[in-house]
C-alpha positions as CSV (number, residue, x, y, z in Angstrom):
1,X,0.0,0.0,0.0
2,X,1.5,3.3,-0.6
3,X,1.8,5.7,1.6
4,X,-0.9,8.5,2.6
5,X,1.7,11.2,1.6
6,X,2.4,9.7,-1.7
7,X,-1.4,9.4,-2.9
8,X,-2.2,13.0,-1.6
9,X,0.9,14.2,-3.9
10,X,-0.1,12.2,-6.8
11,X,-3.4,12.9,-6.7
12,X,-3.0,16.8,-6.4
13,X,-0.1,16.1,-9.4
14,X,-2.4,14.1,-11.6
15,X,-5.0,16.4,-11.0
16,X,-2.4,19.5,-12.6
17,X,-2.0,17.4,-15.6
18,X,1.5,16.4,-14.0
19,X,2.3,12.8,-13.7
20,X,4.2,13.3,-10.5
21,X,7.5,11.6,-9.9
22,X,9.0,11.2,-6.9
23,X,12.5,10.8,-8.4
24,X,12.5,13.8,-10.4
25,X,11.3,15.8,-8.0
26,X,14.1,15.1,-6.2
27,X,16.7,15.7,-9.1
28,X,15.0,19.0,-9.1
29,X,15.2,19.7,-5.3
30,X,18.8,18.8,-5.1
31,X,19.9,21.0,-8.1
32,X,18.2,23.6,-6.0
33,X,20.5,23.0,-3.4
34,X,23.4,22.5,-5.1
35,X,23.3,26.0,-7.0
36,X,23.2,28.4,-4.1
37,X,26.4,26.4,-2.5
38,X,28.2,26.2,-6.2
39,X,27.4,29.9,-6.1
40,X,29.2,30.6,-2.7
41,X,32.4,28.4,-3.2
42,X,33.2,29.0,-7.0
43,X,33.5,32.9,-6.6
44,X,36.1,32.5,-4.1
45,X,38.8,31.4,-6.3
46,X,38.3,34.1,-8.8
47,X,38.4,36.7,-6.6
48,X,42.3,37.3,-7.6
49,X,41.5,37.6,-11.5
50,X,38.7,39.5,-10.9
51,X,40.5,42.2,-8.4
52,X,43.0,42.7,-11.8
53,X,40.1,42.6,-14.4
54,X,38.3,45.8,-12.5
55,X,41.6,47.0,-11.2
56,X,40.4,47.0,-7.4
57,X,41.5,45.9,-4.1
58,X,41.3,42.9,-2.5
59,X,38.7,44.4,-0.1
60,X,36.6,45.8,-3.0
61,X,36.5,42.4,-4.7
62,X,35.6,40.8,-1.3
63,X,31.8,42.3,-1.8
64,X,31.5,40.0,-4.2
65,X,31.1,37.3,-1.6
66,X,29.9,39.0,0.9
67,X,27.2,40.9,-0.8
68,X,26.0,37.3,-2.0
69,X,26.1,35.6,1.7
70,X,24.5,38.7,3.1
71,X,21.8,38.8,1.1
72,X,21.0,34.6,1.8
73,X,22.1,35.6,5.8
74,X,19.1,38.2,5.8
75,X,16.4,37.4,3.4
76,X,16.2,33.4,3.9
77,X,13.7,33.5,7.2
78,X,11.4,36.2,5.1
79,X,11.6,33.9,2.1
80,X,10.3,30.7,4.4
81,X,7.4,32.5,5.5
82,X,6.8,34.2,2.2
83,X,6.7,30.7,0.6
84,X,4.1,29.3,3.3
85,X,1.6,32.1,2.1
86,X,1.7,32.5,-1.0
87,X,2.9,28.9,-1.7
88,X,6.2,27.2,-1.5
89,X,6.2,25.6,-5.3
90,X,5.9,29.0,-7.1
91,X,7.9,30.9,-5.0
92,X,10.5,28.6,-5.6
93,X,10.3,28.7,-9.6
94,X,10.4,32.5,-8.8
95,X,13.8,32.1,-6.5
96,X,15.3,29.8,-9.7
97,X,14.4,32.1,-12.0
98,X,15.5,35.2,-9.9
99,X,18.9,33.2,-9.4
100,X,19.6,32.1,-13.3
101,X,19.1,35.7,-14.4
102,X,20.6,37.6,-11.7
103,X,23.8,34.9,-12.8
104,X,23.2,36.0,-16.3
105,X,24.0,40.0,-15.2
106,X,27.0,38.7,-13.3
107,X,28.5,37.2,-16.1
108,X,28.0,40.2,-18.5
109,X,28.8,42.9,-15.6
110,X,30.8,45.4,-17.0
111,X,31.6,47.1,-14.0
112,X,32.5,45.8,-10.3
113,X,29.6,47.8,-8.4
114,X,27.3,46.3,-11.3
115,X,29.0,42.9,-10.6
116,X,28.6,43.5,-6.7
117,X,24.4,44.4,-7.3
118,X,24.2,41.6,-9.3
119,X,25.5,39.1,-6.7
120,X,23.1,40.4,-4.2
121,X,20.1,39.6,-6.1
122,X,21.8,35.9,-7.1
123,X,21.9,35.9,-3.4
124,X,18.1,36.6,-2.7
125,X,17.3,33.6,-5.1
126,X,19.5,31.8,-3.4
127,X,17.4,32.6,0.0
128,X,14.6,31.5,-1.6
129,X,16.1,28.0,-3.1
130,X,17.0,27.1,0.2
131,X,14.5,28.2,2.8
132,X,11.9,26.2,0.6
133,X,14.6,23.1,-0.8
134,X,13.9,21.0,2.5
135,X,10.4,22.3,3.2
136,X,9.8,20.2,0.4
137,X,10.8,17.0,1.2
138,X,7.5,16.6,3.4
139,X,5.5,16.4,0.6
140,X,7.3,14.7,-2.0
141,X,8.6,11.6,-0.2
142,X,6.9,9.7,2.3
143,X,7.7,9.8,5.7
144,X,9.8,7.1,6.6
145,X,12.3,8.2,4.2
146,X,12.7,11.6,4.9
147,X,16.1,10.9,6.4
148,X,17.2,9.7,3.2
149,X,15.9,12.9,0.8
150,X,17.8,15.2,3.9
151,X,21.1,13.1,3.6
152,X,20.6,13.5,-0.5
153,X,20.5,17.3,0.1
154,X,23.4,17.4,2.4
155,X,25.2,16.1,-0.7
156,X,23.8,18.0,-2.7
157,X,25.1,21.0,-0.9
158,X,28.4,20.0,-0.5
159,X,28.8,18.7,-3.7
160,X,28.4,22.4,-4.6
161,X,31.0,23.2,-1.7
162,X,33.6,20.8,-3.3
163,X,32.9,21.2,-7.0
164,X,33.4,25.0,-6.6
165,X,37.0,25.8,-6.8
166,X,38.3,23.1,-8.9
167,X,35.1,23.9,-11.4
168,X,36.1,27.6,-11.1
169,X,39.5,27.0,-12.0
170,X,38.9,24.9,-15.1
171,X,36.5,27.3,-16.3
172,X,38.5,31.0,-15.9
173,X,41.6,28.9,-17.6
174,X,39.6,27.6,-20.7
175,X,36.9,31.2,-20.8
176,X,38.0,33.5,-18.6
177,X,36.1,34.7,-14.9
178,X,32.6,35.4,-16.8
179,X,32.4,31.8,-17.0
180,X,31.7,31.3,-13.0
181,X,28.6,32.7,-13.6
182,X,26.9,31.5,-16.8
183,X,27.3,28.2,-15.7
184,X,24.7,28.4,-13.7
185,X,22.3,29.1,-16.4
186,X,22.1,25.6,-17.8
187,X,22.0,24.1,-14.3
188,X,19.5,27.0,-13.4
189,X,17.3,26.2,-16.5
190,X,17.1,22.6,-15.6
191,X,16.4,22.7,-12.4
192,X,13.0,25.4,-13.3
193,X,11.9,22.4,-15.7
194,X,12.0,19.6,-13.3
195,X,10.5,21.6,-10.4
196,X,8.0,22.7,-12.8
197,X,7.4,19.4,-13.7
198,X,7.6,17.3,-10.7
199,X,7.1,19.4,-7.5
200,X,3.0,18.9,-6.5
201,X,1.0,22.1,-6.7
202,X,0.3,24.2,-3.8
203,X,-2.7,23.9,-2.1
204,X,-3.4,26.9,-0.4
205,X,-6.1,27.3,2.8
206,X,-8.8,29.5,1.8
207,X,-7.9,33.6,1.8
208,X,-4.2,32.4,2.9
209,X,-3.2,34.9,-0.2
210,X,-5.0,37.5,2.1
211,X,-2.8,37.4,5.0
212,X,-0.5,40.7,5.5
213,X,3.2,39.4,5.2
214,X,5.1,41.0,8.4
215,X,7.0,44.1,6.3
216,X,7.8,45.6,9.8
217,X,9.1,42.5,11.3
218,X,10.6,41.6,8.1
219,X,12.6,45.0,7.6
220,X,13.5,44.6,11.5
221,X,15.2,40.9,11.2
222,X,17.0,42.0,7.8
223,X,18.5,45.2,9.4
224,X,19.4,43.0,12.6
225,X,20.9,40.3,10.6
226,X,22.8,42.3,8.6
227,X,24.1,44.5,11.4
228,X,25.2,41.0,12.8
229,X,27.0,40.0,10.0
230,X,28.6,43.2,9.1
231,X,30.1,43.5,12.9
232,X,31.8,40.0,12.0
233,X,33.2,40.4,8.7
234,X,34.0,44.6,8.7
235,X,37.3,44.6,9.4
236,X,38.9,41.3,9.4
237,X,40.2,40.1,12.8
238,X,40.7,43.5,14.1
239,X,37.2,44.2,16.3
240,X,36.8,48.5,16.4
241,X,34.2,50.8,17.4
242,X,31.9,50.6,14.6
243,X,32.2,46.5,14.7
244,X,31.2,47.4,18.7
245,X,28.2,49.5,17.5
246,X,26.9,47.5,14.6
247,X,26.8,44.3,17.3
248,X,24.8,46.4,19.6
249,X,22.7,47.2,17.0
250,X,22.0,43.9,16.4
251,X,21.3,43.0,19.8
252,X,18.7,46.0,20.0
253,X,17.4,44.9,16.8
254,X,16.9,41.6,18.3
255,X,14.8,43.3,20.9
256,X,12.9,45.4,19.1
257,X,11.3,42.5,16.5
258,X,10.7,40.5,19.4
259,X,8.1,43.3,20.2
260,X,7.2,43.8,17.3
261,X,6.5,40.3,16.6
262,X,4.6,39.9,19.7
263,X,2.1,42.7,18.2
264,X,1.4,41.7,15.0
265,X,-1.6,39.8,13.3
266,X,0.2,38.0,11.0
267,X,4.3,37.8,12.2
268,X,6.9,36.4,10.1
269,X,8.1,34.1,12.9
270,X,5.6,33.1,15.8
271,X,7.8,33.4,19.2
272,X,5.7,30.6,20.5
273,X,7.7,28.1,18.6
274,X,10.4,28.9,20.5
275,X,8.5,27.3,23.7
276,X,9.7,23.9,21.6
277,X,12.6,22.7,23.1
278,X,13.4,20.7,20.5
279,X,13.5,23.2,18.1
280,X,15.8,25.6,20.3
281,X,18.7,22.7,20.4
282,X,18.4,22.4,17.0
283,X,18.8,25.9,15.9
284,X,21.4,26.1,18.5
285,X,23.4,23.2,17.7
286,X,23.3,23.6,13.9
287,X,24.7,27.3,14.8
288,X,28.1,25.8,16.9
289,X,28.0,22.7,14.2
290,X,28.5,25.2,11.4
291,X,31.2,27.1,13.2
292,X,33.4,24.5,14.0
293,X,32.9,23.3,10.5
294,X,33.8,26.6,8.8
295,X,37.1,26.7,11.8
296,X,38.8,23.6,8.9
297,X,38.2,25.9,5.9
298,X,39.6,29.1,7.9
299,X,42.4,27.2,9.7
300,X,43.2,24.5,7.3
301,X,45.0,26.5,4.3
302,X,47.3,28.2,6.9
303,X,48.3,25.2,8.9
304,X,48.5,23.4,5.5
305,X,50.7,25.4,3.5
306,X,52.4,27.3,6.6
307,X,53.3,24.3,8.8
308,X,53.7,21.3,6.9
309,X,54.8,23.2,3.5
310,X,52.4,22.7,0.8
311,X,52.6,24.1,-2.7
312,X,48.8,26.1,-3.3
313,X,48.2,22.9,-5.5
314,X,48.6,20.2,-3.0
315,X,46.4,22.6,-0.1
316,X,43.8,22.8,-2.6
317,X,43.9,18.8,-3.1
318,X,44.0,17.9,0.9
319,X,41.3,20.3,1.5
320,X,38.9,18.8,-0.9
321,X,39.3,15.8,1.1
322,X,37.1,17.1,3.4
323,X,33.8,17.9,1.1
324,X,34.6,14.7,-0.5
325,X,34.0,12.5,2.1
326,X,30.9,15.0,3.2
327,X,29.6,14.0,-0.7
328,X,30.2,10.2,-0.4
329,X,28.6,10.1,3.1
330,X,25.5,12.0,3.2
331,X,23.2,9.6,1.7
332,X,24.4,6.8,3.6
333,X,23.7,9.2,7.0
334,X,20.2,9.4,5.7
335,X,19.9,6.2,5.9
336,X,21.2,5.8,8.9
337,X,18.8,8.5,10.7
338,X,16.0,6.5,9.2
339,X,17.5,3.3,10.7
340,X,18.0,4.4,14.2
341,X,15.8,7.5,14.6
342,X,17.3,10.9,14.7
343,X,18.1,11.3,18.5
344,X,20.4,8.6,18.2
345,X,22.3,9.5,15.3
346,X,22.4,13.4,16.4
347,X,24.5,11.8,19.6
348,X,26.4,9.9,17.9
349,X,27.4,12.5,14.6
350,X,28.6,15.0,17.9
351,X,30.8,12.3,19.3
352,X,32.3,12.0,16.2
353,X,32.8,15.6,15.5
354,X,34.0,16.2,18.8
355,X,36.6,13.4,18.7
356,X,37.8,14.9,14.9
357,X,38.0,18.4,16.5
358,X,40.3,17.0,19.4
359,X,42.0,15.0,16.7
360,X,42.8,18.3,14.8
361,X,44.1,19.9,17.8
362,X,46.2,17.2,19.0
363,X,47.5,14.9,16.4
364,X,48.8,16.8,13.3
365,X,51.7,18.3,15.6
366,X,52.7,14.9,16.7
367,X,52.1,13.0,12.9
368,X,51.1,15.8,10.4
369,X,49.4,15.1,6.9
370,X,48.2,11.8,7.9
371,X,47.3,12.9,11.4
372,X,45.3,15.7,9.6
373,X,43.7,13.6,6.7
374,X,42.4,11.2,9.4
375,X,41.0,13.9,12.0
376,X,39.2,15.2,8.9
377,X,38.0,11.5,7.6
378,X,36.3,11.5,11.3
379,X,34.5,14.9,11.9
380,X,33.0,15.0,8.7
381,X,31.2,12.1,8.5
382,X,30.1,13.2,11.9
383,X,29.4,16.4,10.4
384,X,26.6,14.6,7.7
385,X,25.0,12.6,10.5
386,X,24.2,15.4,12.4
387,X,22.6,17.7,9.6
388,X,20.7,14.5,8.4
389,X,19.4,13.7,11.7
390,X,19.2,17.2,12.8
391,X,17.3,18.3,9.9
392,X,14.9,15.3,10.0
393,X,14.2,15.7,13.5
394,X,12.9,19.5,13.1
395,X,11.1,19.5,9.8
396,X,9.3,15.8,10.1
397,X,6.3,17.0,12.1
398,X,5.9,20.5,12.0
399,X,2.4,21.7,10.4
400,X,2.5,22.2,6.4
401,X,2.3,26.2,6.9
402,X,5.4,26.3,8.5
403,X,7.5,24.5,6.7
404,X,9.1,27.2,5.6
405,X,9.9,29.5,8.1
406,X,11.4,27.0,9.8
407,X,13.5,25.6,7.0
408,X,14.4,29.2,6.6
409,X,15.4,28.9,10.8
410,X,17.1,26.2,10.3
411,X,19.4,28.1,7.4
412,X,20.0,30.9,9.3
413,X,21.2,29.5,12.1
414,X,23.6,27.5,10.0
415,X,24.5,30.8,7.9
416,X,25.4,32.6,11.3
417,X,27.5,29.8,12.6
418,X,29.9,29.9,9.3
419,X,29.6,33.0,9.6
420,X,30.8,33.3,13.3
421,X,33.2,30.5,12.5
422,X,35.0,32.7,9.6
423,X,35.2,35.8,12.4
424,X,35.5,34.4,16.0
425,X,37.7,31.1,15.1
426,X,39.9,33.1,13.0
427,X,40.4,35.4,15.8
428,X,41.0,32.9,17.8
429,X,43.5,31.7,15.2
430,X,45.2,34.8,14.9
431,X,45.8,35.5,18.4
432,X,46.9,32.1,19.4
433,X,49.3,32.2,16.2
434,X,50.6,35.8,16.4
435,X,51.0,37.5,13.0
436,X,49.8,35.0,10.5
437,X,51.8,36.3,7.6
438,X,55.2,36.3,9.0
439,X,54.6,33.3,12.3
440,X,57.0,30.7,12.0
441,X,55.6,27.1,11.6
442,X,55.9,26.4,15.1
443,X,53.5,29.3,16.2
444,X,50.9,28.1,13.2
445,X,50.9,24.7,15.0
446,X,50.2,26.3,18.3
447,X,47.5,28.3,16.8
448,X,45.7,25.6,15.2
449,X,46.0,23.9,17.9
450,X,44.3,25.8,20.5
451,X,41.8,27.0,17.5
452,X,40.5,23.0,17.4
453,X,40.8,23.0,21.0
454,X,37.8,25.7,21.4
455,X,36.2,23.7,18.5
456,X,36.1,20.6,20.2
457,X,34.6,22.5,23.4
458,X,31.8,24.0,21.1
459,X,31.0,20.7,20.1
460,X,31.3,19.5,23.5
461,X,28.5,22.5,24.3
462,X,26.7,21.5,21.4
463,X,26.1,17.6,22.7
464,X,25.4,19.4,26.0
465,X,22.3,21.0,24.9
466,X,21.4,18.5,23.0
467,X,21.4,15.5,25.5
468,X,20.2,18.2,28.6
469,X,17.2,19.5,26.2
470,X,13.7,17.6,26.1
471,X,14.9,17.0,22.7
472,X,13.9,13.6,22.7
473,X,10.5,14.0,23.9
474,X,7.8,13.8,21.6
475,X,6.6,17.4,20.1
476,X,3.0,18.9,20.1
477,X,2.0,20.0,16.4
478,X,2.1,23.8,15.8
């Protein structure tokens, strides 16, 4: 017999003229997931052509990124709840087809500012792809296998991760930089037809089109966010007075939507979902997760290339282990969280990440390479267990209108941990190491190894709240 979710989907499908398959639904999903992270990691490595090809600094061309993640950083909660009203499917054709022509006007920019606008708005499709990505998988697989379709999308993502600079590379040596950007057109293009094709049609509750969407408490959470974000990356490891301001800004901002959201008929994000413990560990955790996790791509070149004495060719091949591994292993954690149940496999993807972060800080100073290959071969599989589990466990039973909101939650909190990971850890880094430019190998060793040794204690925190929470018990419906 199949399974209630499966006849509801087919039926709506069928009854859109749109044979529904589950498969290609999925092909379209992870595309959807994939683009946004090929969009972050493949600009990176052209940032040096680029800085020559508009004859700007290295802190001009740096917008490029950062205008991108900014936008996604600020705009994904607002997407998620945007998608529950006025439905997820066509919001999310609007997000791919935002994304593929906002990467057409990157490739043809023929200025840098016109290059930096241009990434922003690639960035807001790129909100919308993923707040609504896993709100999916509810309705397109049935139940019992959404740790599976979550484990797919983990891949999916860092698939994007890994491809990015080695895809980057071959493409600004064969066509030059314009190249990193119309290659998401095809992909883009695809991924509208089989969304188009496959996704099942919203069904929208009676006069949901005629609820307000929050502006207020909208404009409130981008300006805090991005007042967040901004005090972390303005000024690189060096923390002044306007990094001071803009992260009391952001704490006041924090205050002030609270209010506002407590007052409004309609709010973006209802507060009373924060009564769910479960929901608070996860956000939490998934914010420490993704900081210890970015700590390896911040930390890793320097000890890498610094320490041991790797050419830029040879870093760039040992740290693609890591994403690798993530790619090879997500769909087998998905199976694993359906297996043993999510709880379980949260616990034991922490262990593991927790023992790889100890590894990192301990063992490369005593073995190198090796020691390092193998800390990584543990942490991230540990890594894909917990965002399989931990995204199984918050979107399985939540109510259909707010699937994305929360999916959106469960983003941002992941986008603010890499993007506390890039500022705090790399402070950390940079403190413990002295001057990174000129420190001796010996000092780069002793940085990265007190920089693991907070990551392993974050982790540590992280299985804390995790175990401590009522994160196991079972959740009322929202």
């Amino acid at each position: 017999m199949k399974p209630i979710v499966a006849i509801r989907d087919e039926t709506a499908a069928a009854s859109a003229g749109r044979p529904l398959s589950v498969q290609w639904a999925l092909l379209g999903l992870s595309l959807s997931m994939l683009l946004p992270s090929l969009g972050t990691s493949i600009a990176n490595v052209a940032l040096p052509p680029l800085a020559q090809a508009f004859d700007a600094s290295f802190s001009q061309v740096q917008w490029i990124v950062l205008a991108y993640l900014l936008a996604i950083t600020t705009l994904i909660v607002s997407a998620g709840r945007l998608g529950d009203i006025t439905g997820r499917r066509r919001l999310l054709l609007a997000g791919i087809l935002l994304f593929t022509a906002a990467s057409v006007l990157c490739g043809v920019a023929p200025a840098l500012w016109f290059l930096i606008g241009a990434r922003a708005v690639q960035g807001f499709g790129a909100a919308i792809m993923m707040a609504l990505t896993m709100a999916f998988v509810g309705e397109t697989v049935a139940k019992e296998n959404t740790g599976r379709a979550m484990g797919l999308l983990g891949t999916m993502s860092a698939v994007g991760t890994a491809l990015g600079p080695s895809l980057g590379g071959i493409l600004m040596a064969g066509f030059g930089w314009r190249a990193i950007f119309l290659i998401n057109v095809p992909l883009g293009v695809l991924a509208f037809v089989l969304s188009y094709r496959a996704l099942p049609v919203d069904r929208l509750k009676p006069g949901s089109l005629r609820i307000d969407f929050d502006k207020s408490g909208t404009l409130l959470l981008v300006l805090t966010l991005a007042a967040y974000a901004l005090a972390l990356t303005m000024g690189g490891v060096h923390f002044g007075a306007l990094n001071v301001i803009l992260l009391l800004a952001a704490f006041l901002g924090v205050g002030l939507f609270a209010l506002v959201e407590a007052r409004a008929a309609s709010p973006l994000i209802r507060l009373t979902m924060f009564r769910d413990p479960l929901l608070n560990a996860s956000l939490a955790t998934n914010a420490l997760v993704a900081t210890v996790i970015m700590t390896t791509f911040v930390v890793g070149p320097f000890y890498l290339s610094r320490a041991i004495g790797l050419n830029e060719a040879l870093v760039g091949i040992v740290m693609s282990i890591g994403p690798i591994i993530s790619t090879l292993s997500g769909v087998p954690a998905g199976r694993i969280v359906d297996r043993l149940g999510s709880p379980a496999v949260i616990v034991i993807g922490l262990v593991a990440m927790a023992v790889g972060s100890l590894a990192l800080s301990v063992l490369p100073a005593v073995c190198g390479i090796a020691s390092y290959v193998a800390a990584i071969a543990i942490l991230t599989p540990g890594y894909q267990l917990f965002q399989a589990a931990n995204n199984t466990a918050v979107m399985m039973d939540i109510n259909p209108d707010q699937r994305g909101v929360i999916s959106g939650l469960l983003n941002l909190s992941r986008n603010l941990g890499l993007i506390t990971g890039a500022s705090f850890m790399g402070a950390v880094f940079a403190l413990a190491s002295g001057t990174i430019t000129v420190a001796p190998p010996a000092a780069v060793v002793a940085g990265t190894q007190v920089t693991f040794a907070v990551a392993a204690i974050l982790i540590v925190v992280a299985l804390a709240v995790a175990v401590t929470s009522r994160t196991f018990a079972k959740r009322a419906p929202r």
